[in-house]
Each structure stands twice: as structure tokens, then as C-alpha cells.
C-alpha positions in Angstrom: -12.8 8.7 -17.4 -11.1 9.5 -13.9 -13.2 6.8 -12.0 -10.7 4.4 -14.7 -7.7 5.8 -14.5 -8.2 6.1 -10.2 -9.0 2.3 -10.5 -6.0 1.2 -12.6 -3.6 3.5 -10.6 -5.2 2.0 -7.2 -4.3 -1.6 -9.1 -0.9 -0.7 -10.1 0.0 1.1 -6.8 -1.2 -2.7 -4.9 1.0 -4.3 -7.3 4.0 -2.0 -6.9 3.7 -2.8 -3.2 3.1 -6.1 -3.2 6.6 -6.3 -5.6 8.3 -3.8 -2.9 7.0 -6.5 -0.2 8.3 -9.6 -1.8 11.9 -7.8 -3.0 12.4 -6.5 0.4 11.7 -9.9 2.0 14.6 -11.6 -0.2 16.9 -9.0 0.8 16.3 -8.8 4.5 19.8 -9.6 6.2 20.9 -6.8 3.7 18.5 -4.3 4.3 19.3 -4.7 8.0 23.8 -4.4 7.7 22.9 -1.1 5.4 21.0 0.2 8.0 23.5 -0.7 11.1 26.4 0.6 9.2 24.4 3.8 8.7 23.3 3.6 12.1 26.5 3.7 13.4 27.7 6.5 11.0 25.3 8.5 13.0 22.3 8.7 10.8 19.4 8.8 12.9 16.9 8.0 10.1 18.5 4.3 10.0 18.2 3.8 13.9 14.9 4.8 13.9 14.1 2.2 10.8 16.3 -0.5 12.4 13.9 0.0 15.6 10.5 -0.1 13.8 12.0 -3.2 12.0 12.9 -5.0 15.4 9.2 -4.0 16.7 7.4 -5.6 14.0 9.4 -8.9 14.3 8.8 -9.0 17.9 5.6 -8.5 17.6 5.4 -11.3 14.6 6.8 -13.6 16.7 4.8 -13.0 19.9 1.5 -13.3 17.9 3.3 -16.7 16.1 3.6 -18.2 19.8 0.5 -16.7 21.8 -2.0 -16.0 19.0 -2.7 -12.4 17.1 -5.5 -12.0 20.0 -2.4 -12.3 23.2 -1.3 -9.5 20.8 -4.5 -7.6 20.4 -5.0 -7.8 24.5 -1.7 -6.3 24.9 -2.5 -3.6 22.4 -5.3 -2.9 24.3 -3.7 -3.3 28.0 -1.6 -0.7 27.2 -4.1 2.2 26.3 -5.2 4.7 29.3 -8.6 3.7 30.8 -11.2 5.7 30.0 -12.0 8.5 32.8 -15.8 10.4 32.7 -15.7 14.4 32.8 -14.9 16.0 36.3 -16.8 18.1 37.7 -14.3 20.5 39.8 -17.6 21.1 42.3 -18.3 17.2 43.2 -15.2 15.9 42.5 -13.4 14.0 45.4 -9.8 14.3 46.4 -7.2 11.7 47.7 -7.8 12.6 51.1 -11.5 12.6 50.7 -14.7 14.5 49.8 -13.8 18.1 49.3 -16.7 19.6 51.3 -16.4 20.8 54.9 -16.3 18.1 58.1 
């Protein structure tokens, strides 16, 4: 009896989102003046929003002209290289090796 009422609440939740997707989309340009107006009242919640919102569409249009895999490169440029364990005893300096000349 759960496993029904998980599934139908799993359904109606996708809908609900998919409504909240589509509403949001029509109302866009006034979304965005709430938010500056609040932004500029000094609500720090909206600035934040207003920046997320300007990331995505920068990102939208970036993957429209170059591809969603320039995109994915980027993502992936930007994370730290991967660095093996040091081991204090071996490890090397910038001047060189740390054992006596």
C-alpha cells in the first residue's frame, strides 16, 4: 500500500514541477523586476537568486553556441587536478630533493 501511494506522490510531485517549470517560464521578465526591486531593497536572498538565474542563462547560451560538451570541458577544466598521497619522507621540495648534498 505505501509502494502506491510513494509512486502516485513521485507522479504528482513531477507534475507539480513540470507546471512550476512552464509558469515560471511565462513569467520570466517578472520574476526577474521582483527580484531586482528586492535586490535593491537590500534582500540578500534575491541577489543571490538573481545570480543563480544569470549563471544558468549564461551557461544555456554558451552550450547553445559551442555545444553542451565546450560546456562539460569547462566544468571539468575548472576542477583541481588530482594529486597522489605525500609521503613527508620522499617527498621533494621546490628547491629540490630534501636529502643531504
Amino acid at each position: 500500500m505505501k509502494a502506491e501511494n510513494s509512486e502516485s506522490g513521485t507522479c504528482k510531485e513531477k507534475r507539480l514541477g513540470e507546471e512550476a517549470h512552464n509558469v515560471m517560464g511565462s513569467r520570466t521578465s517578472t520574476i526577474v523586476e521582483h527580484l531586482i526591486g528586492r535586490t535593491r531593497a537590500g534582500d540578500k536572498k534575491s541577489a543571490e537568486m538573481l545570480k543563480d538565474l544569470a549563471e544558468k542563462e549564461a551557461e544555456a547560451k554558451e552550450a547553445l553556441e559551442h555545444g553542451p560538451l565546450r560546456s562539460q570541458a569547462l566544468a571539468w577544466e575548472a576542477e583541481p587536478q588530482w594529486q597522489d598521497p605525500v609521503d613527508p619522507e620522499n617527498a621533494e621540495t621546490d628547491c629540490g630533493s630534501r636529502e643531504a648534498e
